[in-house]
C-alpha positions in Angstrom: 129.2 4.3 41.7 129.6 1.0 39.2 133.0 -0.3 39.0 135.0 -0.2 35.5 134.8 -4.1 34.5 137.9 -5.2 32.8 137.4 -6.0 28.8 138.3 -9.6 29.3 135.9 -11.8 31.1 138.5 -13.5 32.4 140.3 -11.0 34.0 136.8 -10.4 35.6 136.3 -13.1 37.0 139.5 -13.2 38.6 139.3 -9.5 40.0 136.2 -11.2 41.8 137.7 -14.6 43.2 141.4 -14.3 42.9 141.8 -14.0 46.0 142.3 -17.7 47.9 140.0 -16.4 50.9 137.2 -15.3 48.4 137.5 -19.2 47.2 136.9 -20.5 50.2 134.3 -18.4 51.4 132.3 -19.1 48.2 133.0 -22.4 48.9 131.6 -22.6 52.3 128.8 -20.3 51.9 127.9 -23.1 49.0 126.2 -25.7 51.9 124.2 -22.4 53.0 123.8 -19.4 55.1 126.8 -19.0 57.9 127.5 -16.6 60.8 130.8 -15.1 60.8 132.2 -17.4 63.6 131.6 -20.6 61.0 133.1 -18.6 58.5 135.8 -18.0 60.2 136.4 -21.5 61.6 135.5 -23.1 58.8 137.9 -20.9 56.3 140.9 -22.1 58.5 143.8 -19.9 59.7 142.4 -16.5 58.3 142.6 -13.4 60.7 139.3 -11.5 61.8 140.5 -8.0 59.8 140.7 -10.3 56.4 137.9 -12.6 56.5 136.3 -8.8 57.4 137.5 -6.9 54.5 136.5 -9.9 52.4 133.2 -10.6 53.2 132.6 -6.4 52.8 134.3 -6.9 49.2 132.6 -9.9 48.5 129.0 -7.9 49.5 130.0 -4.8 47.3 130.3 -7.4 44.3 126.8 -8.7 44.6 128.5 -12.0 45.9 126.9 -12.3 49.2 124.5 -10.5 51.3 124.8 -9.8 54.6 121.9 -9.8 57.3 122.3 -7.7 60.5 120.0 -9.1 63.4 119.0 -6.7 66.3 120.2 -8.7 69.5 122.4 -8.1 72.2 124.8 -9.3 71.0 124.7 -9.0 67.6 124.1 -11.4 65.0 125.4 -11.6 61.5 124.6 -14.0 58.8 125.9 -14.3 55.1 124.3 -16.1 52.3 125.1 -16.1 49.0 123.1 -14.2 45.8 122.8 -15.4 42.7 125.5 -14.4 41.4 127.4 -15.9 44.2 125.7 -19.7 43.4 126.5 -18.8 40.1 130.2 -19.3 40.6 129.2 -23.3 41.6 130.5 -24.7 38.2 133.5 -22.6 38.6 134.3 -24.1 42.0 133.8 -27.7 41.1 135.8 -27.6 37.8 138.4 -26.4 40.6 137.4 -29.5 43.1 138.1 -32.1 40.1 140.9 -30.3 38.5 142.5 -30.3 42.0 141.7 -34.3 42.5 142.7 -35.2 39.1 146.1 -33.6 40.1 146.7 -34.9 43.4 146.0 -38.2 42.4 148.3 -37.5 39.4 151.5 -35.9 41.6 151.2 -39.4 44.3 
């Protein structure tokens, strides 16, 4: 069952990244494939449940797909789709808007 996309492509692209977690993730998963231990180190303080729920909300977008390997124990890995690199320019428009502002606010 497809989702109702809002009208504004905006407000789309928020309901995909507005969450700060989402951000991150995208922006880790950017250098390449990770397992959810790296994620979840290199995210920073973010509980197990969230980085969870994200990463499954993230996978029902088309973000990121998620690879199951059959070991004892088990090993996940998460790499981005398309869609997911797509969201690149997005995040370094962020990066130098973010500079330019820090550098401003010294």
């Amino acid at each position: 069952m497809q989702k109702e996309l809002p009208a504004c492509p905006v407000e789309t692209t928020l309901m995909l990244i507005s969450d700060r977690w989402k951000v991150l993730i995208i922006r880790d998963l950017l250098e390449g494939t990770k397992r959810f231990g790296e994620l979840k180190k290199s995210v920073g303080s973010i509980s197990q449940k969230v980085l969870t729920a994200n990463l499954r909300s993230m996978e029902e977008s088309g973000l990121l797909t998620r690879k199951v390997f059959p070991e004892v124990p088990p090993r996940v890995e998460y790499t981005l789709t398309e869609t997911g690199y797509s969201l690149k320019p997005i995040l370094d428009s962020m990066v130098e808007w973010g500079t330019a502002y820090k550098e401003k606010m010294k």
